[in-house]
PDB file of N, CA, C and O in Angstrom:
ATOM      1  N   UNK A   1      20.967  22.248  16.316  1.00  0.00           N
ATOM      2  CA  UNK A   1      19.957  21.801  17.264  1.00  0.00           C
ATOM      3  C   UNK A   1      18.704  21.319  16.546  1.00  0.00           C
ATOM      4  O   UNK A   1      18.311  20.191  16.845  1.00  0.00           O
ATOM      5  N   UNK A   2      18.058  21.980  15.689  1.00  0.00           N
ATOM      6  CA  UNK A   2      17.073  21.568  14.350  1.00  0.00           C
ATOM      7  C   UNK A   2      17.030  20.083  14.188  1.00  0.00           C
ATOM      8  O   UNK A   2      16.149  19.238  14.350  1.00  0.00           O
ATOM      9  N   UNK A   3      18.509  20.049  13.746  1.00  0.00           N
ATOM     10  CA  UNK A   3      18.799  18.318  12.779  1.00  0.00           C
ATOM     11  C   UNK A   3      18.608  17.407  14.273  1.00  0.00           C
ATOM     12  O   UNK A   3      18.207  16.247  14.179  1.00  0.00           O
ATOM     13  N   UNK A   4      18.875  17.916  15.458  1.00  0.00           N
ATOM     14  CA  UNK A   4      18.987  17.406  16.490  1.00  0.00           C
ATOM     15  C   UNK A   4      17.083  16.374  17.009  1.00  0.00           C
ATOM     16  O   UNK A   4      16.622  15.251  17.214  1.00  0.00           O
ATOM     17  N   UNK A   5      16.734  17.711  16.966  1.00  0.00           N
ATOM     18  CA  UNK A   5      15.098  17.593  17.310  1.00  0.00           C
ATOM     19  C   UNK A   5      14.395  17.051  15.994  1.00  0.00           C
ATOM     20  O   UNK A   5      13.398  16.361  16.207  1.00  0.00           O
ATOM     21  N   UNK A   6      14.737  17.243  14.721  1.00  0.00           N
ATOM     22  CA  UNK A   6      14.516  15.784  13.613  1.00  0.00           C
ATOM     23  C   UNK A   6      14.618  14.710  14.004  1.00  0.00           C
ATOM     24  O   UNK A   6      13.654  13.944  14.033  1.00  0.00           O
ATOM     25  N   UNK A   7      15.802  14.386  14.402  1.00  0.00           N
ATOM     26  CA  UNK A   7      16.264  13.348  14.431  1.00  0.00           C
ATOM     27  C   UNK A   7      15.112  12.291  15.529  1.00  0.00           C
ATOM     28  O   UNK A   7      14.326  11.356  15.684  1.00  0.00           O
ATOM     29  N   UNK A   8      15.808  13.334  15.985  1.00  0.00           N
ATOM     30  CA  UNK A   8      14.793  12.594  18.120  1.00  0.00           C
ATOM     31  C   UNK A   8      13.406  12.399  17.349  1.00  0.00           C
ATOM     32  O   UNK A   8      13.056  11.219  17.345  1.00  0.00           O
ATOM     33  N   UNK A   9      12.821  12.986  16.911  1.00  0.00           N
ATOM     34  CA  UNK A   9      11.156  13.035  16.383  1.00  0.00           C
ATOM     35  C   UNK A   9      10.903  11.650  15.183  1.00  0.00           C
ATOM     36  O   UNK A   9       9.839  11.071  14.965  1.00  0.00           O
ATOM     37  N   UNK A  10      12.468  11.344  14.440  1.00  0.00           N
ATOM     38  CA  UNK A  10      11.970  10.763  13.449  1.00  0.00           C
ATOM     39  C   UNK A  10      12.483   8.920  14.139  1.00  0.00           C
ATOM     40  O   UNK A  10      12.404   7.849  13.537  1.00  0.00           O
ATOM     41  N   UNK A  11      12.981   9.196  15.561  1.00  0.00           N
ATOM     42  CA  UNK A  11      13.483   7.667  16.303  1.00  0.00           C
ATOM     43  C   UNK A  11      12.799   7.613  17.787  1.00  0.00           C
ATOM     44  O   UNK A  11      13.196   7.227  18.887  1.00  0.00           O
ATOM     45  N   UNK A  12      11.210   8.358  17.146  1.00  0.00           N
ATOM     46  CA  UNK A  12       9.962   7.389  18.595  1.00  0.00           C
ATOM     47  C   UNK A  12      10.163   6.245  18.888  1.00  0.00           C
ATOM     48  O   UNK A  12      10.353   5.269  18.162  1.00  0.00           O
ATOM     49  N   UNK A  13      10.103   6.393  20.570  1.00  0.00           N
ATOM     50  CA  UNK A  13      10.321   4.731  21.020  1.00  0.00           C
ATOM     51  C   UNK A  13       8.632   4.622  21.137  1.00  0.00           C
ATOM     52  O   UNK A  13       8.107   3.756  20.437  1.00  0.00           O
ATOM     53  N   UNK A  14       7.747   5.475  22.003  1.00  0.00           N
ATOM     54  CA  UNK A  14       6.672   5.502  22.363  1.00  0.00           C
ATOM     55  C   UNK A  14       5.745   6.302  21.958  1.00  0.00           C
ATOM     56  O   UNK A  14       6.135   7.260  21.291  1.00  0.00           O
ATOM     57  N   UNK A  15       4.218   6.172  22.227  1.00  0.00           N
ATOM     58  CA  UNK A  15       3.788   7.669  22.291  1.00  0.00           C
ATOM     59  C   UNK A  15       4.077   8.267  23.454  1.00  0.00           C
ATOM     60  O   UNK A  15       4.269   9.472  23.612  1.00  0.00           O
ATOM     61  N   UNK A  16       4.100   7.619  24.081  1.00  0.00           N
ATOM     62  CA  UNK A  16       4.757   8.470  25.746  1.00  0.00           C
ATOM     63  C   UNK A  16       6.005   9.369  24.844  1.00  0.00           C
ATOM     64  O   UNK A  16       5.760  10.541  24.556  1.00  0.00           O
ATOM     65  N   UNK A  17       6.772   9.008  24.606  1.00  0.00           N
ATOM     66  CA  UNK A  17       7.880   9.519  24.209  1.00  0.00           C
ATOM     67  C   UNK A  17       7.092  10.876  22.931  1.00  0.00           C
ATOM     68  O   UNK A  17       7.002  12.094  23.092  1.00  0.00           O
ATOM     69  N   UNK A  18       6.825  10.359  22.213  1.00  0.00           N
ATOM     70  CA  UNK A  18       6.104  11.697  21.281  1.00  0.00           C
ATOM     71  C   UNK A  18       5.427  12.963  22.342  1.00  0.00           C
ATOM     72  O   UNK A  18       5.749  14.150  22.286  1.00  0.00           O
ATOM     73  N   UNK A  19       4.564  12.446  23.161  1.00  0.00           N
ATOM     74  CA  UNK A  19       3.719  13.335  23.757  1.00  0.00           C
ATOM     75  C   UNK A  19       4.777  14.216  24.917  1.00  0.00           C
ATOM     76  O   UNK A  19       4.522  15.385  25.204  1.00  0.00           O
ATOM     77  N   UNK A  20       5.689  13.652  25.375  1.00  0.00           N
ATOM     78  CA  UNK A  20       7.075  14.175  26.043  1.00  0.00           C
ATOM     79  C   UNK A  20       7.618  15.378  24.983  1.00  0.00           C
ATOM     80  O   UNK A  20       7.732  16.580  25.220  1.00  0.00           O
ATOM     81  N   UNK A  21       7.899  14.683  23.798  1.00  0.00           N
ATOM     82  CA  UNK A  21       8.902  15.670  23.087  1.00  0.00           C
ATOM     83  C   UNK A  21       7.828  17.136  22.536  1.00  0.00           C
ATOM     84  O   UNK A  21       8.265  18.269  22.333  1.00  0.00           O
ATOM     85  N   UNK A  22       6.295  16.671  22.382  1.00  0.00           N
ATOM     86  CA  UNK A  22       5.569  17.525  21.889  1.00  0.00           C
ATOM     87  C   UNK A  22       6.231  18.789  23.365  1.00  0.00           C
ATOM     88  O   UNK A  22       6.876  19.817  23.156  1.00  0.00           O
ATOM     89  N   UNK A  23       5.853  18.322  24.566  1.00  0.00           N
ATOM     90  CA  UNK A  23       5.904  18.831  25.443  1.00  0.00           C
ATOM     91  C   UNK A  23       7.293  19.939  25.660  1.00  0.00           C
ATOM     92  O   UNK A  23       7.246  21.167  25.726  1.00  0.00           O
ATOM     93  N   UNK A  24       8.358  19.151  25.731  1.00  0.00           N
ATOM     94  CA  UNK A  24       9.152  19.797  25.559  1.00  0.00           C
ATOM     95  C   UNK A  24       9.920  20.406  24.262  1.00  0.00           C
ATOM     96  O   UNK A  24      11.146  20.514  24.221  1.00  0.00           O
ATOM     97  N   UNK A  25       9.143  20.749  23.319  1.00  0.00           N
ATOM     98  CA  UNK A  25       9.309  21.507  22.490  1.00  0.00           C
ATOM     99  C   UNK A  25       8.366  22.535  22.707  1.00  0.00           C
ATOM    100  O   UNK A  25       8.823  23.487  22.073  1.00  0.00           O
ATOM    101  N   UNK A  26       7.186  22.928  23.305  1.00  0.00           N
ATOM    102  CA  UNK A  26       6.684  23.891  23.919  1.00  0.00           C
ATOM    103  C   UNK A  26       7.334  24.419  25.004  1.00  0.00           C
ATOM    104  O   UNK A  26       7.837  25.511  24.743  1.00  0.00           O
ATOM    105  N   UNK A  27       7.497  24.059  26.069  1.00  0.00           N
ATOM    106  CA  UNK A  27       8.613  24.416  26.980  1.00  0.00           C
ATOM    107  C   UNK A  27       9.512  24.840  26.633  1.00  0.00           C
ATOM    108  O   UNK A  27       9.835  25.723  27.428  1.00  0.00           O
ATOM    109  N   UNK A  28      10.548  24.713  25.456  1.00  0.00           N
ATOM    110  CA  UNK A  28      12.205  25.241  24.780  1.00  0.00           C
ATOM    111  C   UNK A  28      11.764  25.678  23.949  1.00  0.00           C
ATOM    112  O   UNK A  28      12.722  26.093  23.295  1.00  0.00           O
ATOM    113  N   UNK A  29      10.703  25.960  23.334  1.00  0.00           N
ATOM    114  CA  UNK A  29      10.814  26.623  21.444  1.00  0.00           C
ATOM    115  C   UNK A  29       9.003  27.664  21.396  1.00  0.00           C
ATOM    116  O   UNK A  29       8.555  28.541  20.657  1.00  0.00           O
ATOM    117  N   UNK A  30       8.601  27.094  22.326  1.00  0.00           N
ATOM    118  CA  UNK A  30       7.135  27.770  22.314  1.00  0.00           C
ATOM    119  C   UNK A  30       6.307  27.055  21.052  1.00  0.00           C
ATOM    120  O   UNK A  30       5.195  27.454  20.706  1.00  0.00           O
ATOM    121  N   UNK A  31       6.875  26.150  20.531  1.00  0.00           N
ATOM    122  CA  UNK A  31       6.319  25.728  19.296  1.00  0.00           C
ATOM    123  C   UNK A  31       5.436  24.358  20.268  1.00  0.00           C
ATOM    124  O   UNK A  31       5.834  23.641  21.186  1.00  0.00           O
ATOM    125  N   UNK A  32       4.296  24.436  19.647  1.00  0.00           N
ATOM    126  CA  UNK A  32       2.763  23.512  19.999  1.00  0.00           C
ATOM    127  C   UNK A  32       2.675  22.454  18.718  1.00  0.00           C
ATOM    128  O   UNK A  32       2.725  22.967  17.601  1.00  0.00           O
ATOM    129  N   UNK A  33       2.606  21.673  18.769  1.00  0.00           N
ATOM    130  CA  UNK A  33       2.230  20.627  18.269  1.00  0.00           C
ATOM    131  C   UNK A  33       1.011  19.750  18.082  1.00  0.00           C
ATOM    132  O   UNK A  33       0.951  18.708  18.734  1.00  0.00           O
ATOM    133  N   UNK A  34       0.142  20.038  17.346  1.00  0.00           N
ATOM    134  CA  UNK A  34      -1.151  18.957  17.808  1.00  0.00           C
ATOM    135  C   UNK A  34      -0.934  17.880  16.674  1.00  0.00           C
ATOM    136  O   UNK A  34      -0.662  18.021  15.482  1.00  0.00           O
ATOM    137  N   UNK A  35      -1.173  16.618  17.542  1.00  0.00           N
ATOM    138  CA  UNK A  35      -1.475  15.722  16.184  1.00  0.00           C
ATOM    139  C   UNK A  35      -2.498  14.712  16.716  1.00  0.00           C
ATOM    140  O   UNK A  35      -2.490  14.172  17.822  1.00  0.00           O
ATOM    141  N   UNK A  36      -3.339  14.568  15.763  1.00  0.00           N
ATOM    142  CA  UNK A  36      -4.459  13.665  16.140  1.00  0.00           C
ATOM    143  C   UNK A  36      -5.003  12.907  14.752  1.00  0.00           C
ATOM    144  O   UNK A  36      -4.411  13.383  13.784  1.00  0.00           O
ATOM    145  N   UNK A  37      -6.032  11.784  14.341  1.00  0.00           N
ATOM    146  CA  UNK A  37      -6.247  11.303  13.626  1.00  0.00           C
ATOM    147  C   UNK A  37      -7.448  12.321  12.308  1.00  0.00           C
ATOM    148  O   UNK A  37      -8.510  12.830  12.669  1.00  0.00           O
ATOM    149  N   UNK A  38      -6.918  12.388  10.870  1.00  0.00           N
ATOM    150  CA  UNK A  38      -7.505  13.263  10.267  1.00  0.00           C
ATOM    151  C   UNK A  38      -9.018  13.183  10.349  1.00  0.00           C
ATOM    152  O   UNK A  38      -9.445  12.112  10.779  1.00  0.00           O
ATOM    153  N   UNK A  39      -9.875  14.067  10.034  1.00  0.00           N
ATOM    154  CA  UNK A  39     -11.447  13.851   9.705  1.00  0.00           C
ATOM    155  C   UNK A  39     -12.082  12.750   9.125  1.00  0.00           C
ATOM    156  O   UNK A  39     -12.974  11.967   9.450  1.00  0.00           O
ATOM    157  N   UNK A  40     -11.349  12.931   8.168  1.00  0.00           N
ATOM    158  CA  UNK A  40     -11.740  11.356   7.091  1.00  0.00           C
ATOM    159  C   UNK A  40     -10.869   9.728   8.041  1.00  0.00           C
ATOM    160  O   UNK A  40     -10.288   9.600   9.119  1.00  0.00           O
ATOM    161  N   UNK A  41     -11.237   8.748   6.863  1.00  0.00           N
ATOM    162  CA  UNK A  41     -10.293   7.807   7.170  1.00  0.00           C
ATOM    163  C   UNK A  41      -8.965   7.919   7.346  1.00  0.00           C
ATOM    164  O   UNK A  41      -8.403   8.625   6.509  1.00  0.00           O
ATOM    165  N   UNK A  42      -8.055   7.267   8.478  1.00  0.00           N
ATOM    166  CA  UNK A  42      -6.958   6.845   8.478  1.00  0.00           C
ATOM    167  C   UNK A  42      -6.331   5.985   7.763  1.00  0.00           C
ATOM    168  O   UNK A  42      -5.473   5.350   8.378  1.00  0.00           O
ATOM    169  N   UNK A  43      -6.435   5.795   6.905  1.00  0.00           N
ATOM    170  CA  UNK A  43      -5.253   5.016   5.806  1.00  0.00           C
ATOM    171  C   UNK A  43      -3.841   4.835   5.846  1.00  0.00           C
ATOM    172  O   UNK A  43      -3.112   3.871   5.611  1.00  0.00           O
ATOM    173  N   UNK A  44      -3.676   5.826   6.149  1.00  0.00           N
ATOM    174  CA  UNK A  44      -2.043   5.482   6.189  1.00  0.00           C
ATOM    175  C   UNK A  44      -1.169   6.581   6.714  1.00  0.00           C
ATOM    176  O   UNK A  44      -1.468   7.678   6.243  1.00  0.00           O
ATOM    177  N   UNK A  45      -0.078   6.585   7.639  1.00  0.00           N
ATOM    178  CA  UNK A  45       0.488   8.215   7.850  1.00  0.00           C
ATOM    179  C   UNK A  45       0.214   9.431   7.065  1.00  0.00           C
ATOM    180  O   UNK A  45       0.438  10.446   7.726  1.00  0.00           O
ATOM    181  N   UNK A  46      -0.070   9.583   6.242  1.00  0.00           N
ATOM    182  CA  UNK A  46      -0.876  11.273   5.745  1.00  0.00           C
ATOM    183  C   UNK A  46      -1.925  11.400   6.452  1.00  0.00           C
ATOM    184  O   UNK A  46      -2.145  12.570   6.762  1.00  0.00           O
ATOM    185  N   UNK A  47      -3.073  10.233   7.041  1.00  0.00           N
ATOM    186  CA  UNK A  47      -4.241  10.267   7.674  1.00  0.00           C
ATOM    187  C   UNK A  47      -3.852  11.082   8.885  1.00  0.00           C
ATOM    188  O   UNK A  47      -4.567  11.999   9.288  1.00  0.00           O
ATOM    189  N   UNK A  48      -3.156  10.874   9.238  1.00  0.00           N
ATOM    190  CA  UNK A  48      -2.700  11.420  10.780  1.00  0.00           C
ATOM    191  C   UNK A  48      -2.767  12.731  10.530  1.00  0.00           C
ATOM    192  O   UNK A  48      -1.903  13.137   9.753  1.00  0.00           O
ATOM    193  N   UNK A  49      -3.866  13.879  11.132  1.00  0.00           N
ATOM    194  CA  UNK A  49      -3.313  15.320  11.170  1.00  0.00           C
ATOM    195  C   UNK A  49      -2.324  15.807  12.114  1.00  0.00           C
ATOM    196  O   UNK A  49      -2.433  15.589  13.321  1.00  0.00           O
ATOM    197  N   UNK A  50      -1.134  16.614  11.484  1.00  0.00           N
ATOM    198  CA  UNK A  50       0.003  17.455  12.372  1.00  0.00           C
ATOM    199  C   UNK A  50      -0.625  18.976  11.710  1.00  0.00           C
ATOM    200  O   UNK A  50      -0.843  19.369  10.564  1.00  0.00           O
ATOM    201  N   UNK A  51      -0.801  19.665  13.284  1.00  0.00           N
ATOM    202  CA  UNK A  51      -0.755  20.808  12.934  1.00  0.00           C
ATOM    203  C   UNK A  51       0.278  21.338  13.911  1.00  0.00           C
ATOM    204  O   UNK A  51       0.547  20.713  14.937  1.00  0.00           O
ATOM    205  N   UNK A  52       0.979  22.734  13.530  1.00  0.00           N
ATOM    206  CA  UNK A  52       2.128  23.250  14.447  1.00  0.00           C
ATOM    207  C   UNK A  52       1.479  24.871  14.231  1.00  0.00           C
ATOM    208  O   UNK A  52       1.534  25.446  13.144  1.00  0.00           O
ATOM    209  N   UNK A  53       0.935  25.409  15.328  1.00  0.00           N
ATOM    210  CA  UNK A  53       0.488  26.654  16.110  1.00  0.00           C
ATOM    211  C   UNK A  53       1.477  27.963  15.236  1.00  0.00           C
ATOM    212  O   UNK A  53       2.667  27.868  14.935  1.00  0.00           O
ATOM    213  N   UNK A  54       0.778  28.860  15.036  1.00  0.00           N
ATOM    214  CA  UNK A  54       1.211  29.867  14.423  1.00  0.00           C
ATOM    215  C   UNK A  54       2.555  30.820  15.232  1.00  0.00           C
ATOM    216  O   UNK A  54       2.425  31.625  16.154  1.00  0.00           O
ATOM    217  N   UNK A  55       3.368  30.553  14.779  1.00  0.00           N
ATOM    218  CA  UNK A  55       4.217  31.125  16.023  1.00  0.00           C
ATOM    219  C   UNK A  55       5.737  32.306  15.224  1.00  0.00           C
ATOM    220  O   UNK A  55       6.665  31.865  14.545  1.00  0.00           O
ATOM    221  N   UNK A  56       5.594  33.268  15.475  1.00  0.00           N
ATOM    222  CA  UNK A  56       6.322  34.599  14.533  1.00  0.00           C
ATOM    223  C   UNK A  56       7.917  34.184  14.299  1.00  0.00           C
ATOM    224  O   UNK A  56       8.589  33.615  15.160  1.00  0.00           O
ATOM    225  N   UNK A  57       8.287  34.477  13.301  1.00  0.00           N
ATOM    226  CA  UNK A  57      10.068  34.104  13.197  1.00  0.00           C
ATOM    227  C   UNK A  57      10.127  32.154  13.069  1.00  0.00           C
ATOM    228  O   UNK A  57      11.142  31.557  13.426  1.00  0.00           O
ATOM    229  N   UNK A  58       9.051  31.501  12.591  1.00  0.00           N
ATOM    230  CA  UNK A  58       9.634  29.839  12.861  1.00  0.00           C
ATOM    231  C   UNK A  58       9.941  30.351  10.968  1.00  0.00           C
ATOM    232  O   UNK A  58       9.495  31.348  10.399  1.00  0.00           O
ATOM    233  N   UNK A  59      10.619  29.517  10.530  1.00  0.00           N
ATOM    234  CA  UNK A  59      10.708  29.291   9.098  1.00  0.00           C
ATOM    235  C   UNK A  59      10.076  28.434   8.597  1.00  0.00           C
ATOM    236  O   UNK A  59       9.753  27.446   9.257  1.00  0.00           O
ATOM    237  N   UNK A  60       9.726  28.579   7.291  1.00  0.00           N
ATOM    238  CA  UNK A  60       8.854  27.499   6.690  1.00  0.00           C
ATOM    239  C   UNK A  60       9.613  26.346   6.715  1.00  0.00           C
ATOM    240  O   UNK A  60       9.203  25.230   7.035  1.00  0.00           O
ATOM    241  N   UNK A  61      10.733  26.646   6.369  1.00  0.00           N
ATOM    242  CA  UNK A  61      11.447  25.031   6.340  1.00  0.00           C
ATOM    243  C   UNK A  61      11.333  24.062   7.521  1.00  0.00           C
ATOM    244  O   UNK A  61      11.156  22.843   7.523  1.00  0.00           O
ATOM    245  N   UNK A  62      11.505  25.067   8.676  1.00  0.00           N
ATOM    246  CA  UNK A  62      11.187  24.543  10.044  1.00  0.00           C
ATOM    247  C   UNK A  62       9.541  23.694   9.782  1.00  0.00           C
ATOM    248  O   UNK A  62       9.356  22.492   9.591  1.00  0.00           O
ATOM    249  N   UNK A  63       8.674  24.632   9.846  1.00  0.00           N
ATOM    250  CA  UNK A  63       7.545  24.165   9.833  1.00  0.00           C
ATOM    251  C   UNK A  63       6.935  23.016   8.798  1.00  0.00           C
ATOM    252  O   UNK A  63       5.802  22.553   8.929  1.00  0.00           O
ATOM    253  N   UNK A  64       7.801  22.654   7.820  1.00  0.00           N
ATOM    254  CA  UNK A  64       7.416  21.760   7.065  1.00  0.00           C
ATOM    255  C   UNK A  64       8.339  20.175   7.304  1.00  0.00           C
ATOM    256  O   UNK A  64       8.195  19.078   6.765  1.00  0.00           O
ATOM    257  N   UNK A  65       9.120  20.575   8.158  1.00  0.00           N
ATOM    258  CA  UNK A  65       9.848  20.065   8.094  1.00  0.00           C
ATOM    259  C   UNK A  65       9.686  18.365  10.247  1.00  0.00           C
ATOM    260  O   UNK A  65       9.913  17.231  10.667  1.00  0.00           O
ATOM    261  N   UNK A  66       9.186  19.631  10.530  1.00  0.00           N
ATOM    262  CA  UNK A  66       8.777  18.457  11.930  1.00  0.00           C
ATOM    263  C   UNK A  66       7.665  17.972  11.750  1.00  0.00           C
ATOM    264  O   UNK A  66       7.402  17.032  12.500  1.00  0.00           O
ATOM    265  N   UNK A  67       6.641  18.357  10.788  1.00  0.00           N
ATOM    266  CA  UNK A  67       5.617  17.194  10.238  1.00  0.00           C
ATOM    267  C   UNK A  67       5.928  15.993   9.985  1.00  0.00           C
ATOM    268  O   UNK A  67       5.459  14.954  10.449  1.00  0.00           O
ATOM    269  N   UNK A  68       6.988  16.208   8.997  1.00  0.00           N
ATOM    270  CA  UNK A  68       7.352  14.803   8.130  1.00  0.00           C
ATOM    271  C   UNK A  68       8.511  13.935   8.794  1.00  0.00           C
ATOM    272  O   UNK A  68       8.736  12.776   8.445  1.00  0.00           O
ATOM    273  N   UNK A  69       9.360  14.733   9.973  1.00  0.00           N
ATOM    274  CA  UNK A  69      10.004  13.721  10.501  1.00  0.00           C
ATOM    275  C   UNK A  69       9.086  13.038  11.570  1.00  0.00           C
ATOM    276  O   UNK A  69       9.450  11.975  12.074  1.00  0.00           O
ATOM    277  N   UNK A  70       7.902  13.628  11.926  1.00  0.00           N
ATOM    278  CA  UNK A  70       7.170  12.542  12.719  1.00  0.00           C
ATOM    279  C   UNK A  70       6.190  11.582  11.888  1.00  0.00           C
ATOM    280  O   UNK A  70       5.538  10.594  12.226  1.00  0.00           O
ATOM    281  N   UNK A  71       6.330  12.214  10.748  1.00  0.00           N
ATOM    282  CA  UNK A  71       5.431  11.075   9.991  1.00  0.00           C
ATOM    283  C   UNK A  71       6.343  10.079   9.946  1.00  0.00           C
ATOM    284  O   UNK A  71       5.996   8.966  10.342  1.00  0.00           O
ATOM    285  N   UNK A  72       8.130  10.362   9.289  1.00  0.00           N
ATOM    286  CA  UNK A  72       9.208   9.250   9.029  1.00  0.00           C
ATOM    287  C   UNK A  72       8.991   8.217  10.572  1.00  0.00           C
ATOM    288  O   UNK A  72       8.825   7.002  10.465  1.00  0.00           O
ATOM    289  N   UNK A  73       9.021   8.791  11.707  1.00  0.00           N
ATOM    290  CA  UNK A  73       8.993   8.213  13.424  1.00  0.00           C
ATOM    291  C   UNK A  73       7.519   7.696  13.145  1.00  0.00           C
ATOM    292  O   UNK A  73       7.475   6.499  13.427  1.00  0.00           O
ATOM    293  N   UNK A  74       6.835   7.961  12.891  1.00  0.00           N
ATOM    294  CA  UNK A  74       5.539   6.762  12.848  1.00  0.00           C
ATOM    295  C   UNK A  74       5.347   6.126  11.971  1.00  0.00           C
ATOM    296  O   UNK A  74       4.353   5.443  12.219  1.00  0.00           O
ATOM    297  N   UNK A  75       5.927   5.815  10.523  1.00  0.00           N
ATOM    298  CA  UNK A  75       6.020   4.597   9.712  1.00  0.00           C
ATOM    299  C   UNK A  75       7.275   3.698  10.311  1.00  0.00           C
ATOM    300  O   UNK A  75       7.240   2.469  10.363  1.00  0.00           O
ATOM    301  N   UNK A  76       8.177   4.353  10.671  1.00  0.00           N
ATOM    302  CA  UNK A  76       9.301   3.191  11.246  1.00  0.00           C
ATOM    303  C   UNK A  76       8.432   2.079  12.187  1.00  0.00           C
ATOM    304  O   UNK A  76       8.437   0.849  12.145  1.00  0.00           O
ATOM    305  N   UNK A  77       7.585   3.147  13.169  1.00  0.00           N
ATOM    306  CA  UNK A  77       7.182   2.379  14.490  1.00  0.00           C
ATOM    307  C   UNK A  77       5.771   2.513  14.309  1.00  0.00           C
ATOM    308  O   UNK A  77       5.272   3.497  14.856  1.00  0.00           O
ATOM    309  N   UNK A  78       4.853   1.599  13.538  1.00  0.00           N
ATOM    310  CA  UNK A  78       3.452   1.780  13.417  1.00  0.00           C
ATOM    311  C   UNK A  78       2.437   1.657  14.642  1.00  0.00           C
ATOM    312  O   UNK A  78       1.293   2.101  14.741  1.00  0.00           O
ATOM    313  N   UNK A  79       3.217   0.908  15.557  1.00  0.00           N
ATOM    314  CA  UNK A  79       2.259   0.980  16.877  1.00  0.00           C
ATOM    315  C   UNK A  79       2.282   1.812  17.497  1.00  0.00           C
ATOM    316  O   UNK A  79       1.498   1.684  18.437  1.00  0.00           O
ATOM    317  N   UNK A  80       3.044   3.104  17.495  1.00  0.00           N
ATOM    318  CA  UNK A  80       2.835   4.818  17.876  1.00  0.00           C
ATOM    319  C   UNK A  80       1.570   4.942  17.443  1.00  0.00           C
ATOM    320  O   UNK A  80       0.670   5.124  18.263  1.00  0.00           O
ATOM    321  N   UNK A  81       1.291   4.856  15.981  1.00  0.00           N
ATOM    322  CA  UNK A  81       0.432   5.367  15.444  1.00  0.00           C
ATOM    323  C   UNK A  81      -1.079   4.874  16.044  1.00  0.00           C
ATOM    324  O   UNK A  81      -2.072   5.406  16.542  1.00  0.00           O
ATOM    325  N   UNK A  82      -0.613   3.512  15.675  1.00  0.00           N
ATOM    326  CA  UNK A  82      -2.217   2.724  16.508  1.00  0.00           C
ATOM    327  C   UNK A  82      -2.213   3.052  18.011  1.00  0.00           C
ATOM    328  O   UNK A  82      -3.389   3.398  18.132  1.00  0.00           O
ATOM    329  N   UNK A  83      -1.866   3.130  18.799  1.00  0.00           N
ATOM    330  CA  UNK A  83      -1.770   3.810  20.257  1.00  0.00           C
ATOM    331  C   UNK A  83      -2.669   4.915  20.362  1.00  0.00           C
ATOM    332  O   UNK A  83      -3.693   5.009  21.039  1.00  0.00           O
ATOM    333  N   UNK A  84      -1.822   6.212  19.143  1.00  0.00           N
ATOM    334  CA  UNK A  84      -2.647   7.390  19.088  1.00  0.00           C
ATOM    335  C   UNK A  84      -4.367   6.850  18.708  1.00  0.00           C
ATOM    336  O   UNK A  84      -5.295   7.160  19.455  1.00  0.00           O
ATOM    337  N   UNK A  85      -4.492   6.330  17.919  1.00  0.00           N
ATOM    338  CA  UNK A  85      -5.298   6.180  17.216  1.00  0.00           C
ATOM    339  C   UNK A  85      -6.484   6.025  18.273  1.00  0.00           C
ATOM    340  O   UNK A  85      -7.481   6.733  18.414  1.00  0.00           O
ATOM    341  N   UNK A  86      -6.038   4.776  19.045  1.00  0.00           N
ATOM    342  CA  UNK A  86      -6.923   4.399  20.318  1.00  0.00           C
ATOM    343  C   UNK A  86      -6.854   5.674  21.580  1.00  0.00           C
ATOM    344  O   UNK A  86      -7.759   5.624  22.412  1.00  0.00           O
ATOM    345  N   UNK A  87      -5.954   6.638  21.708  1.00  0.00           N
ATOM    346  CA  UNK A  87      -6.124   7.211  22.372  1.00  0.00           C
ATOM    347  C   UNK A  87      -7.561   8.551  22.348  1.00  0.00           C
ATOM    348  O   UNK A  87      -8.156   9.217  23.195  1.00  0.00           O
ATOM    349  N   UNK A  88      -7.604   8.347  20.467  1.00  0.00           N
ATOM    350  CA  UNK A  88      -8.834   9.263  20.027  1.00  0.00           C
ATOM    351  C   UNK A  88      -9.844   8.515  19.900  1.00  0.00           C
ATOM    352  O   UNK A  88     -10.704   8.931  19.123  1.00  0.00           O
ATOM    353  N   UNK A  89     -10.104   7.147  20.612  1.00  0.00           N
ATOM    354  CA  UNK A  89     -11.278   6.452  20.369  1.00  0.00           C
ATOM    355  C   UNK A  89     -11.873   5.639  19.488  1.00  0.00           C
ATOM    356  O   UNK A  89     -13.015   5.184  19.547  1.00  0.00           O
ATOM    357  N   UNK A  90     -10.393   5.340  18.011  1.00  0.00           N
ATOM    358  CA  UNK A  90     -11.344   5.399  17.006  1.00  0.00           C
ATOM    359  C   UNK A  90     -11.480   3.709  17.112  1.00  0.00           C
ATOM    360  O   UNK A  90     -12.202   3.083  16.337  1.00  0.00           O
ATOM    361  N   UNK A  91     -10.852   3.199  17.956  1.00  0.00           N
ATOM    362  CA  UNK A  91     -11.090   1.813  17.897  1.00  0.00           C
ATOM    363  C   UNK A  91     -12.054   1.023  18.636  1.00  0.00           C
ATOM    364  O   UNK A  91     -12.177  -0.202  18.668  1.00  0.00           O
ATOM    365  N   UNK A  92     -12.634   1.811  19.149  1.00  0.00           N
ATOM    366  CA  UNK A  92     -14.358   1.708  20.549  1.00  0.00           C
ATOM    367  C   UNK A  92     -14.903   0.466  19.863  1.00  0.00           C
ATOM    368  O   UNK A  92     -15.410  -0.521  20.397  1.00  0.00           O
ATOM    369  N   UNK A  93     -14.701   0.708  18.589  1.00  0.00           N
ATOM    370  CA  UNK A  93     -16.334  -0.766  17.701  1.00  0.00           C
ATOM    371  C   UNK A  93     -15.228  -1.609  17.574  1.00  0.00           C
ATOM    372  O   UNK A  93     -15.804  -2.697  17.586  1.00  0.00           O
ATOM    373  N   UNK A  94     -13.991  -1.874  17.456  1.00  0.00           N
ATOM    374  CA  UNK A  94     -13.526  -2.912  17.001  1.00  0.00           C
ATOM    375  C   UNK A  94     -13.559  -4.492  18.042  1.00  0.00           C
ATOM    376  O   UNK A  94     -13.094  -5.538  17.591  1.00  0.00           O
TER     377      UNK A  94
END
């Protein structure tokens, strides 16, 4: 089920679709998801902060591991990323 919810995370159609799966991975796993644009500049997918909520029994592998398949799902599809981006405002001056 793991490789399952990789997978789905790393083949975003939308952010609709991200903000769905955040969702229902709280709903089935209790696992929270925040991701929003880092402090500093956005440069490039590392800019993007993922944080995943402290939650007892996840494994590290787990936890290191749905970061980077949503980072893989937002370099495939870069207009996820810019979507989010505008959804945090950062594009107001442009």
């Amino acid at each position: 089920q793991e490789k399952i919810l990789l997978e789905r995370l790393e083949n975003l159609k939308s952010l609709q679709d991200l903000e769905h799966l955040q969702q229902r991975m709280y709903d089935q796993l209790g696992i929270r998801v925040h991701i929003a644009p880092g402090h500093t500049e956005v440069k490039s997918m590392r800019g993007i902060q993922i944080v995943i909520d402290e939650l007892p029994g996840m494994c590290r592998k787990t936890r290191q591991s749905i970061p980077a398949s949503i980072r893989r799902g937002l370099e495939k599809k870069p207009e996820i990323a810019y979507r989010l981006l505008d959804a945090h405002d950062l594009f107001r001056d442009a």
